[in-house]
N, C-alpha and C positions, 0 to 999 in steps of 0.2 A: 663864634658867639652870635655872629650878626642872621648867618644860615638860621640859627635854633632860637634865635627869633622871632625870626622872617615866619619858622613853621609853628609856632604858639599862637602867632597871631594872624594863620592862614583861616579861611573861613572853612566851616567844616564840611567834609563830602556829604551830598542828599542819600545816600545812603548808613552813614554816620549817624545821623540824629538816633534819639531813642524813642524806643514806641512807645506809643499813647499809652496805653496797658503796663508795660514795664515802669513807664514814669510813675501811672497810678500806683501801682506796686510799691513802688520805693517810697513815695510821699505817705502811703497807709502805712509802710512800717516806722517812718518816723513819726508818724503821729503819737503821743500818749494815750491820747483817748480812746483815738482808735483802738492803736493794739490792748489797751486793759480791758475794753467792750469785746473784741476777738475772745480774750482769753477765758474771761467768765462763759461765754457763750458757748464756747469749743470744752470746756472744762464740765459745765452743765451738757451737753449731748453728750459727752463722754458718759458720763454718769445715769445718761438715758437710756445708753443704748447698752451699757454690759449690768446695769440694775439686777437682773437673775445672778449674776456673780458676784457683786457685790454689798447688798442687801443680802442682814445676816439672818433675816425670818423672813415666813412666807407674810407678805403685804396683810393677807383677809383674816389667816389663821386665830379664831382667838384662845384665850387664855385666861378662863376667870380667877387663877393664884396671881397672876401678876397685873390685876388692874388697878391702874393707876398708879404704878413704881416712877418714883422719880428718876432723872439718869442714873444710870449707874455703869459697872465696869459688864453686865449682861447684855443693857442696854442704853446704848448710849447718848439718846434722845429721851429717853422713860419708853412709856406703854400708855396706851390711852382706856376709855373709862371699860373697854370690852378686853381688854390683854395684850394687844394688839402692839409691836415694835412701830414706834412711829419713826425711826431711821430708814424701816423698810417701806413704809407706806409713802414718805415723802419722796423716796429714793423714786419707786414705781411713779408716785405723782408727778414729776417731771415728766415722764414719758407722755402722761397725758398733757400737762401743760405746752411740750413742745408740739405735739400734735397739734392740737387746738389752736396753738399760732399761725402755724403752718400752714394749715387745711385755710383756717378761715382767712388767712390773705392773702391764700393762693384765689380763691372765690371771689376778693375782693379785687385783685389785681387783674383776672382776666375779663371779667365784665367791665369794671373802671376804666382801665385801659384803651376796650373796645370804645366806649361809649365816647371816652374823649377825643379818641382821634376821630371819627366819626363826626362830632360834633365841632373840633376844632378844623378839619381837612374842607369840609364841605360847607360850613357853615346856615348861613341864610335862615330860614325856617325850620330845618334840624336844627339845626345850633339850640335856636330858641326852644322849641321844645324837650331836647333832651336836658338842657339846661335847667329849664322850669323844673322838673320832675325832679332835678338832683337837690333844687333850692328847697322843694315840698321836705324831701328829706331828712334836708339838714335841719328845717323849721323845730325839727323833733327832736328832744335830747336824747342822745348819743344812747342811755341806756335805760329810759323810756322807753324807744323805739325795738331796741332790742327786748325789752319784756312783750312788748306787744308783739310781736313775732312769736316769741315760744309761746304765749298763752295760745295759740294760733296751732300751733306744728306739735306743744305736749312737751315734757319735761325730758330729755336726754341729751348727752352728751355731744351725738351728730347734731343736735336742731343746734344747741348752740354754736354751732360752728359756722352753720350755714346763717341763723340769725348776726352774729357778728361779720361776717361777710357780707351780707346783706347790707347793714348800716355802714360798712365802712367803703361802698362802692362810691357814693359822692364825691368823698375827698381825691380818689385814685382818678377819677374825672375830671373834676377840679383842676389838679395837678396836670395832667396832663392835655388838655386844653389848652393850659397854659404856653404849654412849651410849644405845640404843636402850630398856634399863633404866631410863635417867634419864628418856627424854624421854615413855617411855608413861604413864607416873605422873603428869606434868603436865594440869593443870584442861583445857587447850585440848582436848586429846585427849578426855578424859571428854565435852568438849561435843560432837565430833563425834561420839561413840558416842551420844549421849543423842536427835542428831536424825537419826539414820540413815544416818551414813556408811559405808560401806564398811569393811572388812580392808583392801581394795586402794586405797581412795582415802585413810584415814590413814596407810597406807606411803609411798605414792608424794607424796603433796600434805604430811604433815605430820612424820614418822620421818626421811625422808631427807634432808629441806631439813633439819634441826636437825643434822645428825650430819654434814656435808659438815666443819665444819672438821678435826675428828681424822685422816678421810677422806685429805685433801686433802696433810695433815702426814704424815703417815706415807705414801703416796705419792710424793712427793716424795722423803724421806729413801729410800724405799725403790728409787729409781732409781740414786742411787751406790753403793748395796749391791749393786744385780744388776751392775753395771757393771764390778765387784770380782771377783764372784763367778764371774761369764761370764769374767774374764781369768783368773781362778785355774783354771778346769775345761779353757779351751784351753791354760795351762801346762801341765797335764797331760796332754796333748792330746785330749783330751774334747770341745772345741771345734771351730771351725774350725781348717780341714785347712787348710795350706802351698799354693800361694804368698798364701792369703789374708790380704790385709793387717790383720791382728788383734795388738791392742797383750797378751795372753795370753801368744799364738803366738812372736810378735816377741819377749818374752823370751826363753823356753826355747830356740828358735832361737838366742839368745845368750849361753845360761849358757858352752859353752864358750871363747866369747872374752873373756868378763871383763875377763881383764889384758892382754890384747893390743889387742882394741878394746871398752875400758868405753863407747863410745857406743850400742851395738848394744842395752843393754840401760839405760842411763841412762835414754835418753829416750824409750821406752816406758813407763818407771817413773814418770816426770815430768806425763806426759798423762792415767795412771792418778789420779796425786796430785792433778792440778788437777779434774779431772773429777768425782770424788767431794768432794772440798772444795769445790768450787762447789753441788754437791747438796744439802749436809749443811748449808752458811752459809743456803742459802735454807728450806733444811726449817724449822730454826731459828728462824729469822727470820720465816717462814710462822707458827710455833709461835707466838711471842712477840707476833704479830699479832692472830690469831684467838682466842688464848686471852684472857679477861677477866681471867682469876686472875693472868695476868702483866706486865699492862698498868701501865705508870707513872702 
């Protein structure tokens, strides 16, 4: 008894402990938030990427005998005011939605990124000015700023991608500024300076590896923002042009039926809602993961 003691409360081997990565692992799957934002998320691209197989009409095709059918057992969303299967059109509309997340905080992340470390590594007189330029930015509402861009670049799909990337580089900068402050300060750093490391190899090897988790959260979160925001610009129609199947578009195509056929613009609303709720549960939940200061 005294032996199996002795080895319960031996200290563990350094090669014993669990990896960083695996830890995260395990704390993401116990999370609720987390994994319900996962599952919506992973459920929604599923649904993007086999849309040709599971969408029961063509998205564009129309139908003037069936406009404006409420659900039914043909269709199970209705038809909107041209005959058009709106289960098929919303289905295709993800595709676009996840795109448009995607594209636009990929844009947003590789410039922001750059700019912060940049700004936070080197500081002095860069600092100040790239910072000033991000503050110009933000001076502008979030989608103000983006109109003024597409009035700029023309009504399409691509421009608002690259408009919401555009506006959302501040924040990525911001952010990573932030962390980039904290983590030059630290001893590790000093040591690579002391033996002759590179500007470029404590960026790349030891800046960016520390700064991935804020990164990571705020990307995330910032995918059902674009997601939002690309519906809000083609409501306006600033986006994708008709007959593309776009959950934006698909509203405003329906403001005038409201009352005659509230599904035209229900269940565009509904896909918007799950979509970025699934984003935001995982950002969350990504947050509560990575963060130490939130850890139970």
């Amino acid at each position: 008894m005294a032996d199996r003691a002795s080895l319960q409360n031996a200290p563990a081997r350094p090669g014993s402990q669990e990896r960083p990565f695996l830890a995260a692992v395990r704390r993401f799957r116990k999370n609720r938030t987390a994994s319900m934002g996962a599952a919506i998320c992973i459920a929604l691209a599923l649904l993007a990427v086999f849309a040709p197989l599971v969408a029961p009409y063509d998205p564009v095709k129309q139908s003037f005998r069936d406009q404006l059918r409420p659900p039914c057992a043909d269709h199970l969303l209705g038809t909107d005011e041209f005959g058009r299967d709106m289960l098929s059109r919303i289905l295709y509309g993800a595709r676009l939605a996840l795109l448009v997340g995607f594209v636009a905080v990929s844009i947003a992340l590789v410039a922001g990124v750059a700019l912060g470390v940049v700004a936070g590594y080197f500081g002095g007189w860069v600092d100040n000015v790239i910072m000033r330029v991000m503050d110009v930015l933000l001076a502008f509402p979030y989608i103000l700023l983006a109109i003024g861009i597409m009035a700029i670049l023309g009504p399409s799909l691509v421009n608002v991608m690259i408009a919401i990337g555009i506006v959302s580089v501040p924040e990525y900068a911001r952010v990573v500024r932030s962390s980039v402050l904290v983590v030059k300060g630290e001893d590790f750093i000093e040591a690579a300076r002391a033996v002759g490391a590179t500007d470029r190899w404590i960026i790349t090897k030891h800046v960016l590896r520390n700064c991935l988790g804020p990164v990571i959260v705020q990307a995330t979160l910032s995918v059902g923002r674009a997601i939002i925001n690309a519906a809000g610009l083609s409501f306006l129609g600033l986006g994708a042009q008709p007959p593309t199947p776009e959950w934006g578009s698909m509203l405003n195509a329906g403001r005038p039926y409201m009352f005659d056929a509230p599904w035209i613009t229900t269940f565009p609303g509904i896909a918007i809602l799950i979509a970025v709720l699934g984003f935001n549960l995982l950002g969350d939940g990504l947050n509560e993961t990575l963060d130490p200061r939130l850890r139970q």
